[in-house]
CHARMM-style PDB file with segment names, atoms N, HN, CA, C and O in Angstrom:
ATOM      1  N   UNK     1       0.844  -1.187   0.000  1.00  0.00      PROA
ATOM      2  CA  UNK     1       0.000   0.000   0.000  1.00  0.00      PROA
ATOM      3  C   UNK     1       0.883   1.242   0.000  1.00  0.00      PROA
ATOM      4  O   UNK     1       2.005   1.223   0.507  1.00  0.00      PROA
ATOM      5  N   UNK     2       0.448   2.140  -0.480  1.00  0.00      PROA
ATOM      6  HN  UNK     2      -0.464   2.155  -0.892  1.00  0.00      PROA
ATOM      7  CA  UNK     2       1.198   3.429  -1.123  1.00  0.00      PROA
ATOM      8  C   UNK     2       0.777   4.343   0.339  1.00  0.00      PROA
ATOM      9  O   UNK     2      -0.332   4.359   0.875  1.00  0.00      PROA
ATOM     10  N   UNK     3       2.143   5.151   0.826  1.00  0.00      PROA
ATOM     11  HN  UNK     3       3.043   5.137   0.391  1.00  0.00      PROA
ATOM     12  CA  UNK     3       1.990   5.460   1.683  1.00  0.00      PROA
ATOM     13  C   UNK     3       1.525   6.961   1.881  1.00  0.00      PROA
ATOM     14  O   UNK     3       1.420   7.566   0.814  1.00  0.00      PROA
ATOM     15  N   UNK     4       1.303   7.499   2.718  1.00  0.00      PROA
ATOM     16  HN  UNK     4       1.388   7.008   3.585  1.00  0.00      PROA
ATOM     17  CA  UNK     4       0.978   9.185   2.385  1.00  0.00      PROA
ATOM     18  C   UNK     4       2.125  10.241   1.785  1.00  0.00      PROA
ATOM     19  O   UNK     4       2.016  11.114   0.923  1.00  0.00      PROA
ATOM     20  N   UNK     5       3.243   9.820   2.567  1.00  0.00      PROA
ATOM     21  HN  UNK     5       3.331   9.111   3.266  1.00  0.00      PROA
ATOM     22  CA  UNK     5       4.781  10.270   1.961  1.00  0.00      PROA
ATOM     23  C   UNK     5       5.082   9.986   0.650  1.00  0.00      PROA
ATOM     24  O   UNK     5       5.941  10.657   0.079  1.00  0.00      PROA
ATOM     25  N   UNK     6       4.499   9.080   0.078  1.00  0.00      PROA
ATOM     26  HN  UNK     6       3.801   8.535   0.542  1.00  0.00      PROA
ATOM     27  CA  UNK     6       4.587   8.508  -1.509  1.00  0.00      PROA
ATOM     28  C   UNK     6       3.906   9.084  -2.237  1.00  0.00      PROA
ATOM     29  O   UNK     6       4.313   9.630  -3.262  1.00  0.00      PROA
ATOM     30  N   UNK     7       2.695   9.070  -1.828  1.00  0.00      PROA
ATOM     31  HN  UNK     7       2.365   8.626  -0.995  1.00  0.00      PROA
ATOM     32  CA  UNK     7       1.737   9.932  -2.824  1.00  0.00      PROA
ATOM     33  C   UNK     7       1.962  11.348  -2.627  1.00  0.00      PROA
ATOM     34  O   UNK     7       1.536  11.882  -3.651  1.00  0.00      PROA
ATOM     35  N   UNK     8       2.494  12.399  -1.694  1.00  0.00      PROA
ATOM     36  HN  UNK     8       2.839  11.965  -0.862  1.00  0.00      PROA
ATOM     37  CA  UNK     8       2.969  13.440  -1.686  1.00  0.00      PROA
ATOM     38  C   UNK     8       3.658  13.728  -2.333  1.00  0.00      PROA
ATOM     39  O   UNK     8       3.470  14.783  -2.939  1.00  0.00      PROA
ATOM     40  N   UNK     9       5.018  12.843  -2.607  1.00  0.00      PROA
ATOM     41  HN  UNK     9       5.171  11.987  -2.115  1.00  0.00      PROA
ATOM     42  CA  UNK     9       6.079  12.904  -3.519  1.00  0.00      PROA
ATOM     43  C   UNK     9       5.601  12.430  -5.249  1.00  0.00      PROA
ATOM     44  O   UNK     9       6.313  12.621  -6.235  1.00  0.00      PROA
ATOM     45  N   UNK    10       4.800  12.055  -5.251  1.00  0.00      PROA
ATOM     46  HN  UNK    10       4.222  11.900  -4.450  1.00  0.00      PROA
ATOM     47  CA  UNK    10       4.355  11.656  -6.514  1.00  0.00      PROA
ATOM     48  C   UNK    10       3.773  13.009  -6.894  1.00  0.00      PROA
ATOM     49  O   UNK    10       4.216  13.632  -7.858  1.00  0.00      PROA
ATOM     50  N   UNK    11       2.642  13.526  -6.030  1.00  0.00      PROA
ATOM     51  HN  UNK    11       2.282  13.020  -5.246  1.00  0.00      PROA
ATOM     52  CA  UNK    11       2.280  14.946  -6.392  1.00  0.00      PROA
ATOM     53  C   UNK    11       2.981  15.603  -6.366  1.00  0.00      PROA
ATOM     54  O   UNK    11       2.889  16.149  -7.465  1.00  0.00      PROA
ATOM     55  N   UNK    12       3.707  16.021  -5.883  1.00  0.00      PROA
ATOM     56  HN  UNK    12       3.782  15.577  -4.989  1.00  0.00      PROA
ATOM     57  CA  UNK    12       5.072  17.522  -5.956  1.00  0.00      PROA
ATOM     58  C   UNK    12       5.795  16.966  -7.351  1.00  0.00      PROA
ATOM     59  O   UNK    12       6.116  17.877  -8.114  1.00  0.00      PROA
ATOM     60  N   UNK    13       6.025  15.960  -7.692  1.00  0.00      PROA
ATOM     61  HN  UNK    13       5.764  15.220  -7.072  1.00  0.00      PROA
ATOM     62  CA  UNK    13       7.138  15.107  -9.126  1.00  0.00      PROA
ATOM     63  C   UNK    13       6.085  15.692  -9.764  1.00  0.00      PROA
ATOM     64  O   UNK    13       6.335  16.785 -10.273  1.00  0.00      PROA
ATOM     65  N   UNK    14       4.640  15.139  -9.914  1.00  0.00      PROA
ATOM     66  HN  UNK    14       4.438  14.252  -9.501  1.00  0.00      PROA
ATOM     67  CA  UNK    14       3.809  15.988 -11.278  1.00  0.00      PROA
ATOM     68  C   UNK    14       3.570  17.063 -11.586  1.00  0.00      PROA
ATOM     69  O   UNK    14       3.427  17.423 -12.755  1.00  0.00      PROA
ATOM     70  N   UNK    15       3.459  17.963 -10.350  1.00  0.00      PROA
ATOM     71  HN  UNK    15       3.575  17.670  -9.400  1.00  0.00      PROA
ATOM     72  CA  UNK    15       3.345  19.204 -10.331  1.00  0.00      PROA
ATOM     73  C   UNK    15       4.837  20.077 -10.957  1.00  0.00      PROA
ATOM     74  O   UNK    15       4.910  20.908 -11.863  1.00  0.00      PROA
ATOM     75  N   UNK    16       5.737  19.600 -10.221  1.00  0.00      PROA
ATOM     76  HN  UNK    16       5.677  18.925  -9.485  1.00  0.00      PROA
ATOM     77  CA  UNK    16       6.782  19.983 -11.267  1.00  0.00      PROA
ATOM     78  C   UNK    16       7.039  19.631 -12.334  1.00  0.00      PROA
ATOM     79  O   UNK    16       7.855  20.425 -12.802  1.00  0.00      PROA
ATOM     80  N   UNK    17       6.702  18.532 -13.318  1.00  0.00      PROA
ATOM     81  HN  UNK    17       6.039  17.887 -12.938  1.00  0.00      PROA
ATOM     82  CA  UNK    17       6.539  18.385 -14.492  1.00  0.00      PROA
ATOM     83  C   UNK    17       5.636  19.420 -15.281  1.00  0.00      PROA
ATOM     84  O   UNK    17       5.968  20.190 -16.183  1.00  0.00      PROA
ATOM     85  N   UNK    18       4.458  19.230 -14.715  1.00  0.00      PROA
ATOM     86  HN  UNK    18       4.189  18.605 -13.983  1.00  0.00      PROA
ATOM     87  CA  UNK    18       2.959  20.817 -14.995  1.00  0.00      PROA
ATOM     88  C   UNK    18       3.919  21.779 -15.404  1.00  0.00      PROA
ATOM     89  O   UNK    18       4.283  22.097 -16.536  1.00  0.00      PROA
ATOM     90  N   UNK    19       4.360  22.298 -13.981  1.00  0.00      PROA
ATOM     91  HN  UNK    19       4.065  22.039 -13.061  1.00  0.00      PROA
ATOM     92  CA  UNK    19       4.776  23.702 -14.114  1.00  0.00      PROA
ATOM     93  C   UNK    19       5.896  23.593 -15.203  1.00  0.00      PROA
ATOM     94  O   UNK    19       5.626  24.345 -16.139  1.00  0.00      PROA
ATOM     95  N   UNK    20       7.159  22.847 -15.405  1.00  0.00      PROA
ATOM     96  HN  UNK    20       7.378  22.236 -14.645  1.00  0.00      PROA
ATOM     97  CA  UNK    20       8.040  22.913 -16.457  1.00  0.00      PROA
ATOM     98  C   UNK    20       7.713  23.031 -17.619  1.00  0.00      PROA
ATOM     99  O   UNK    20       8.167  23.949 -18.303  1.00  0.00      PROA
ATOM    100  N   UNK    21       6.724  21.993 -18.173  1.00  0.00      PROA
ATOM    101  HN  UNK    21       6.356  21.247 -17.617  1.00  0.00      PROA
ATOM    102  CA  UNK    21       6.100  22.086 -19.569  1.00  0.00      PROA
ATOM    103  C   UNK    21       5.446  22.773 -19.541  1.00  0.00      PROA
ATOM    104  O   UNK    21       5.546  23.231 -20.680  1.00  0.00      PROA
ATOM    105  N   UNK    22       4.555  23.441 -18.961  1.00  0.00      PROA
ATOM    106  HN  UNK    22       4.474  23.070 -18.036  1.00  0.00      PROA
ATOM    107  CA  UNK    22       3.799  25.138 -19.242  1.00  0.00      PROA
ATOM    108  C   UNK    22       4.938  26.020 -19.890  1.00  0.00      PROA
ATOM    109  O   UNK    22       4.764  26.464 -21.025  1.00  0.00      PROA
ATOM    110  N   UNK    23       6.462  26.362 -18.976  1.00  0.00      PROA
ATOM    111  HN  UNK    23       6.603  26.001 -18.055  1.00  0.00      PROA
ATOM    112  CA  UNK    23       7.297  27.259 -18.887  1.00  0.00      PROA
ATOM    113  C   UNK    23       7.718  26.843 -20.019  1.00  0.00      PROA
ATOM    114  O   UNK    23       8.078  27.708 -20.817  1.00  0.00      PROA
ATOM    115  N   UNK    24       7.806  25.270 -20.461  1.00  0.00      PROA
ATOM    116  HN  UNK    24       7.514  24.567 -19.812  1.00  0.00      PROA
ATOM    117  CA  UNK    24       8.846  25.367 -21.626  1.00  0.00      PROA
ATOM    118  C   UNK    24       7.802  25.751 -22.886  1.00  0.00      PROA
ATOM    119  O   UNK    24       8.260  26.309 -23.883  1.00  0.00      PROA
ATOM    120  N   UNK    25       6.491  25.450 -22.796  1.00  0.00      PROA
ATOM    121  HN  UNK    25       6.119  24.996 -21.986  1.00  0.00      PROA
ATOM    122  CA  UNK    25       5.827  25.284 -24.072  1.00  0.00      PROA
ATOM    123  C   UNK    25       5.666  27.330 -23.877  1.00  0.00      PROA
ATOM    124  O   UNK    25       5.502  27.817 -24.996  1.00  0.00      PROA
ATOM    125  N   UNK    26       5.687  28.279 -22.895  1.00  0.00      PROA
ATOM    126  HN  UNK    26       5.821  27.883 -21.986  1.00  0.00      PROA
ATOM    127  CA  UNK    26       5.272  29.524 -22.902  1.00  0.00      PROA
ATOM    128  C   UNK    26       7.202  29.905 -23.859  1.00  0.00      PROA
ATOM    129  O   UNK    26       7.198  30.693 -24.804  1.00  0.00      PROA
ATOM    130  N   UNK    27       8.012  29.511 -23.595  1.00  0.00      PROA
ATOM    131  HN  UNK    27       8.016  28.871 -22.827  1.00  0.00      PROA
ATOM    132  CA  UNK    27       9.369  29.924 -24.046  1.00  0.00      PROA
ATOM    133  C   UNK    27       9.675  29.373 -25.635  1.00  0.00      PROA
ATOM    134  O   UNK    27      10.551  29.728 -26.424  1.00  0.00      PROA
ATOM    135  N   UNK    28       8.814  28.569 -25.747  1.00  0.00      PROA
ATOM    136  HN  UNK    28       8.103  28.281 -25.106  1.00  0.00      PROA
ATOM    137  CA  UNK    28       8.382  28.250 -27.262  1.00  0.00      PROA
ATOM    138  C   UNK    28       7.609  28.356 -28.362  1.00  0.00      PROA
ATOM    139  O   UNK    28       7.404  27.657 -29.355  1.00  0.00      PROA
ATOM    140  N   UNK    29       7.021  29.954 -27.731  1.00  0.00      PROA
ATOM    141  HN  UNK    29       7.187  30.522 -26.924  1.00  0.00      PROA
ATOM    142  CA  UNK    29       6.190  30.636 -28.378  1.00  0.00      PROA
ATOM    143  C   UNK    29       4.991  29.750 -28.585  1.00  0.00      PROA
ATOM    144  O   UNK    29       4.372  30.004 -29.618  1.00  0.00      PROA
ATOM    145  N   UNK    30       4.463  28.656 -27.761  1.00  0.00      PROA
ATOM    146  HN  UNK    30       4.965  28.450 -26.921  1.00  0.00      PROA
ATOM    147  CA  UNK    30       3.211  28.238 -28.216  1.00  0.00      PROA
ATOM    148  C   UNK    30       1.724  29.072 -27.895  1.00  0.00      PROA
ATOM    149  O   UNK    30       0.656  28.967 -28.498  1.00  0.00      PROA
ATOM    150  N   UNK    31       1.937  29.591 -27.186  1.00  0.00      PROA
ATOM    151  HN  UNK    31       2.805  29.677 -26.696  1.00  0.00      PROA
ATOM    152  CA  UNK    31       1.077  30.491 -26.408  1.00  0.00      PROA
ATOM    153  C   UNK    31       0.315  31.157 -27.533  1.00  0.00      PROA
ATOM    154  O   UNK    31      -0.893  31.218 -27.307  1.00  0.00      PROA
ATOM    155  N   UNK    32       0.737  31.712 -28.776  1.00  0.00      PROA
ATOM    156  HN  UNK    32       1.718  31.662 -28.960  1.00  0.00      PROA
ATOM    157  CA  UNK    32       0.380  32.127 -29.912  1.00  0.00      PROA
ATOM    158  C   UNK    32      -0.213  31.407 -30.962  1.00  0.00      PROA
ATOM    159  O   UNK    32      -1.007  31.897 -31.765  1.00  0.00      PROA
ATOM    160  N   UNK    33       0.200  30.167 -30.954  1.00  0.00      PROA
ATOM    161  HN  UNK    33       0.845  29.769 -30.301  1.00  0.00      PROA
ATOM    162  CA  UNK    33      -0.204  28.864 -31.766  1.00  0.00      PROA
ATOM    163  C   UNK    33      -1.466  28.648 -31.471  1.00  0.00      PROA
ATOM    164  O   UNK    33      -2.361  28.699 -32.315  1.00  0.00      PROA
ATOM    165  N   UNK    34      -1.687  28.330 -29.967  1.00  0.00      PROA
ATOM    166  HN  UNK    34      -0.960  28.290 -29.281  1.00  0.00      PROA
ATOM    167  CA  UNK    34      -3.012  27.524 -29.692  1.00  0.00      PROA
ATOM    168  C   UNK    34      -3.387  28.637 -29.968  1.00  0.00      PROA
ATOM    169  O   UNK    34      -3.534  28.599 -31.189  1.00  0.00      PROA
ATOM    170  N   UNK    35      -3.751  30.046 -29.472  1.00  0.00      PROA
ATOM    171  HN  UNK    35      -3.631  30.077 -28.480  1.00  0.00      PROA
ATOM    172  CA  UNK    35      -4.374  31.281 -29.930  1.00  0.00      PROA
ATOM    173  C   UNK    35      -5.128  31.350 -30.742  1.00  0.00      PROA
ATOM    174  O   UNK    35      -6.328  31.586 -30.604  1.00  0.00      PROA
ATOM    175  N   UNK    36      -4.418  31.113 -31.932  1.00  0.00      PROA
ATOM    176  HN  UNK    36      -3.443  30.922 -32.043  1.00  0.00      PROA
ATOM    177  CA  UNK    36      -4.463  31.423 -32.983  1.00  0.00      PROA
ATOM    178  C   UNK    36      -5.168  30.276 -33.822  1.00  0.00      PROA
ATOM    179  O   UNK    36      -5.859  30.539 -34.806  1.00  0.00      PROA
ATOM    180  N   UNK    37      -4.939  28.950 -33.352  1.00  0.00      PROA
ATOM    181  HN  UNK    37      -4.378  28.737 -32.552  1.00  0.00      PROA
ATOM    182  CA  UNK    37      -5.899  27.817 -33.367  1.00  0.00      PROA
ATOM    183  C   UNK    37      -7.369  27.944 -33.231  1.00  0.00      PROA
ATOM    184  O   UNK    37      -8.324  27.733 -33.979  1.00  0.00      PROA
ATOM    185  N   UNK    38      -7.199  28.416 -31.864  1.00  0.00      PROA
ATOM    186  HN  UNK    38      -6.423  28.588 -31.257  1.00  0.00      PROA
ATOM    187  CA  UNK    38      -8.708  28.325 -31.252  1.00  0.00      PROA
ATOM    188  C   UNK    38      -9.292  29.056 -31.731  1.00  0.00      PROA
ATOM    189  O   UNK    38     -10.383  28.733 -32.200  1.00  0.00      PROA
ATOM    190  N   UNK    39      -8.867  30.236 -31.814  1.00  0.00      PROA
ATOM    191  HN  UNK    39      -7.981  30.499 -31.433  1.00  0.00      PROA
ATOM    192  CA  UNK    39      -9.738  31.389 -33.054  1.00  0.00      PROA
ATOM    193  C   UNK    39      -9.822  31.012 -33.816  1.00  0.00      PROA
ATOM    194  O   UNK    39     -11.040  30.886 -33.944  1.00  0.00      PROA
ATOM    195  N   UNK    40      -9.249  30.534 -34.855  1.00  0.00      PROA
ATOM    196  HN  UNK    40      -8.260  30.636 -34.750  1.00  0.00      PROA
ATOM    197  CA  UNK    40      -9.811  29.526 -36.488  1.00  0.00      PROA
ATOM    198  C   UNK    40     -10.827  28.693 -36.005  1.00  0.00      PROA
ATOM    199  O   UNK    40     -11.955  28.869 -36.466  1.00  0.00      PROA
ATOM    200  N   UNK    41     -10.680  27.972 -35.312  1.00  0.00      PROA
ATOM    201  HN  UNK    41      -9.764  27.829 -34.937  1.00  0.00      PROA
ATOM    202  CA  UNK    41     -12.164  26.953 -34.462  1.00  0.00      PROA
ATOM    203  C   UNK    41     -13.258  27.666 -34.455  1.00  0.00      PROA
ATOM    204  O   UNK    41     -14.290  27.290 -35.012  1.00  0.00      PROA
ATOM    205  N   UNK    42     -13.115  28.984 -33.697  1.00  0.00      PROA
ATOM    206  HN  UNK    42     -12.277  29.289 -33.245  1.00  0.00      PROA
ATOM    207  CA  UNK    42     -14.532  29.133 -33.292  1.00  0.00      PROA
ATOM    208  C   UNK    42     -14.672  30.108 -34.096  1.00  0.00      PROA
ATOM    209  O   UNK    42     -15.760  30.569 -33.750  1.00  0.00      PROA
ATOM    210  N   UNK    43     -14.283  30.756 -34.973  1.00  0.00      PROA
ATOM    211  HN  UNK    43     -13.400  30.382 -35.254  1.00  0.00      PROA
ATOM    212  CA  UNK    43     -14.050  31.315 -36.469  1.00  0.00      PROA
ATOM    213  C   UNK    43     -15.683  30.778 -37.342  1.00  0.00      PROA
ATOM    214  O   UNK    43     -16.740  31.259 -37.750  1.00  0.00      PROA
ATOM    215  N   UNK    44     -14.737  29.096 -37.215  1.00  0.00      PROA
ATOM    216  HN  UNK    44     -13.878  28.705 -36.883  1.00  0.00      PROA
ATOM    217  CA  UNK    44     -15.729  28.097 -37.851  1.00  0.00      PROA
ATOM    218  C   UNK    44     -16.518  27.890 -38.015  1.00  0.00      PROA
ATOM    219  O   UNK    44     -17.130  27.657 -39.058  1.00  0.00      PROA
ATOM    220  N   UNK    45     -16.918  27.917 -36.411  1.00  0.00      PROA
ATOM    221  HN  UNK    45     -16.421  28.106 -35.564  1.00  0.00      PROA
ATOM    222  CA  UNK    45     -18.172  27.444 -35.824  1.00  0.00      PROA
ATOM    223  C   UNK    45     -19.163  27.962 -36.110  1.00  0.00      PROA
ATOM    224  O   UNK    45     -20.187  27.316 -36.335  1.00  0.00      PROA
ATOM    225  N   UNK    46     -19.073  29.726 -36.193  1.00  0.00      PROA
ATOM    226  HN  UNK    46     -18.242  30.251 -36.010  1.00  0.00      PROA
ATOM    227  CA  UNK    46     -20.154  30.675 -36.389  1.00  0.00      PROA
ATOM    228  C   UNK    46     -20.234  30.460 -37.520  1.00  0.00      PROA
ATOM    229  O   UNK    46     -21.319  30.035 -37.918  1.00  0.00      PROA
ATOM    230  N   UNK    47     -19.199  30.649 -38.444  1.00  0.00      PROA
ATOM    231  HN  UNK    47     -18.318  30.994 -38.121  1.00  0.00      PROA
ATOM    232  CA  UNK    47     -19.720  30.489 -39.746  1.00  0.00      PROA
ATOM    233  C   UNK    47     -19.042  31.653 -40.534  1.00  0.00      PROA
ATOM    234  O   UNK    47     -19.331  31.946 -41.694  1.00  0.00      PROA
ATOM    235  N   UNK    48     -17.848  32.454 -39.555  1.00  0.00      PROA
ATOM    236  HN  UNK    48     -17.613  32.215 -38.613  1.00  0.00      PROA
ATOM    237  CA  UNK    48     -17.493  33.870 -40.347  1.00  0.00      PROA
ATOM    238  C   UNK    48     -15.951  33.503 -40.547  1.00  0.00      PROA
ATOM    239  O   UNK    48     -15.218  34.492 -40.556  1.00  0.00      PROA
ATOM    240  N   UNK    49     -15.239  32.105 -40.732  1.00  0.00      PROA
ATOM    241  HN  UNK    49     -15.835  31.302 -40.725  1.00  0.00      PROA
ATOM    242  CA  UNK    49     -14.389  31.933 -40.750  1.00  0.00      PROA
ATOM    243  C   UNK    49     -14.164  31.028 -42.172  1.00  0.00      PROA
ATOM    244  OT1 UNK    49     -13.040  30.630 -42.478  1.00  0.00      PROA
TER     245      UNK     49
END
């Protein structure tokens, strides 16, 4: 059985993964990509795209 100290450390390990790949995908200009995605989507949707 997985102990409380284990699963703590498992959460703080994912959470720092989260936070890294946010930082790396914001330093890789994606931030503009999806943007710019999602606006073509819902562009779509209405019908003025």
């Amino acid at each position: 059985m997985i102990d409380k100290l284990n699963i703590n450390l498992i959460r703080f390990i994912l959470l720092a993964l989260i936070v890294f790949s946010i930082i790396y995908g914001i330093l890789r200009g994606e931030v503009q990509i999806v943007l710019r995605n999602a606006t073509n989507i819902c562009l779509d949707c209405i019908g003025i795209g």
